[in-house]
C-alpha positions in Angstrom: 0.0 0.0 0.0 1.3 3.6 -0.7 1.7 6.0 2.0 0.4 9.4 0.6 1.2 11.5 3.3 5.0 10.2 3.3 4.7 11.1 -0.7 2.9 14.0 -0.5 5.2 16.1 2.1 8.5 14.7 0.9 7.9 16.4 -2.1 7.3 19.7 -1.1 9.9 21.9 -0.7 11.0 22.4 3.3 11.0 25.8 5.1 11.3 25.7 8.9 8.1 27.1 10.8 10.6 29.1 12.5 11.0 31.2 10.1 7.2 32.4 9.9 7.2 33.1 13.4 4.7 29.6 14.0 7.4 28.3 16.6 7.0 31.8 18.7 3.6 32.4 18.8 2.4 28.3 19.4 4.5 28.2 22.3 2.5 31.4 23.9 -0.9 31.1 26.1 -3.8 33.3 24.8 -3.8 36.2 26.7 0.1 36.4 27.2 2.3 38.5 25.7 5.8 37.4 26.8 7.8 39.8 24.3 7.0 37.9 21.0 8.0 39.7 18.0 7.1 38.5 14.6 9.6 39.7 12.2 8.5 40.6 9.3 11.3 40.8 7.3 12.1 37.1 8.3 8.4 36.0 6.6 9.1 37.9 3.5 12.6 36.1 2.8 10.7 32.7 3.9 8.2 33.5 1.3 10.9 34.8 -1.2 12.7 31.0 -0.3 9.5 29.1 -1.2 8.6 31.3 -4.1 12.1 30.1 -5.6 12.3 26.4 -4.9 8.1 26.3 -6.9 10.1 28.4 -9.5 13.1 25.8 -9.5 11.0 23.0 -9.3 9.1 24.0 -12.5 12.2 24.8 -14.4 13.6 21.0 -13.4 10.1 19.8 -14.9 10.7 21.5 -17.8 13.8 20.4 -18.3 13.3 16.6 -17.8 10.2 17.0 -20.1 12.2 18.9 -22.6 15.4 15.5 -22.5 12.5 12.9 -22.1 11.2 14.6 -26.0 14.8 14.9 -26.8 15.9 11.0 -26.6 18.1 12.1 -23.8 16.5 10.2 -21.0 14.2 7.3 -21.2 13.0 7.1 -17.6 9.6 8.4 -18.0 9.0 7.9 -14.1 11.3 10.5 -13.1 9.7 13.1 -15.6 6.1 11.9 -14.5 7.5 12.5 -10.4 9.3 15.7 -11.3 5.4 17.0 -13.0 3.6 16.0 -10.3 6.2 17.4 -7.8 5.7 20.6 -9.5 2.3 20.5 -10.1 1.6 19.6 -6.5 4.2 22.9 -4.9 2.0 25.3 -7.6 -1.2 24.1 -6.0 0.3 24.8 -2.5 1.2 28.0 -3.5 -2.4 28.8 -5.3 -3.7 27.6 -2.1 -1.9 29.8 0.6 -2.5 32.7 -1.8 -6.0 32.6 -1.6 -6.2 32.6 2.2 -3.6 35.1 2.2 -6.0 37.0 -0.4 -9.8 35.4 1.7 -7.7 37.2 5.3 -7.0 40.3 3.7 -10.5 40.7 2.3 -11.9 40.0 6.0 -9.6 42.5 7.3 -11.0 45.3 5.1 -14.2 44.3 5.8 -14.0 44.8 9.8 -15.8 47.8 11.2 -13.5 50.0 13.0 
C-alpha cells in the first residue's frame, strides 16, 4: 500500500516554521504577551525562499520533459515524479495565496 502523506510532504519543498514566526507564537498562552516579536522581514525572505524552490522546481520539470522529447532520458517515471512534484508545490502555493487573499479581504471588511 502507498503511503500518501510520506509522498505528499516529501515532495514539497522544506521551510522551517521558524522562520514564519509559527514556533514563537504556538508556544504562547492566549492572553500572554511574553515579548513575542514577529519579524516581518524574516516571513518575506521565507516566502521569497519558497517562491524560488516552486520556481526551481518548474524549471527542473521542464527540463526533464524537454530531454524525455529529446531522446536524452528514457525514464519516463522520473519526468512523470518531477510534473507532479511541481504540479503539487503550484497548487500549494495557489492555495496559501488565496487565504492570504480570503484574510485580507476580511480584514478590510471589519468595522472599525
Amino acid at each position: 500500500m502507498i503511503n500518501l502523506t510520506t509522498n505528499i510532504t516529501s515532495s514539497l519543498p522544506k521551510i522551517d516554521a521558524e522562520s514564519f514566526g509559527a514556533g514563537k507564537l504556538a508556544s504562547r498562552r492566549p492572553g500572554e504577551s511574553g515579548g513575542v516579536k514577529v519579524d516581518f522581514e524574516n516571513t518575506v525572505k521565507a516566502a521569497d525562499k519558497y517562491l524560488s524552490n516552486v520556481s526551481d522546481l518548474q524549471q527542473s520539470s521542464n527540463a526533464s520533459i524537454m530531454d524525455l522529447l529529446a531522446g536524452k532520458n528514457t525514464d519516463i517515471t522520473s519526468v512523470v515524479a518531477a510534473a507532479a512534484k511541481a504540479d503539487m508545490s503550484f497548487k500549494l502555493l495557489v492555495g496559501v495565496r488565496n487565504q492570504l487573499i480570503d484574510a485580507y479581504k476580511q480584514t478590510m471588511n471589519m468595522q472599525i
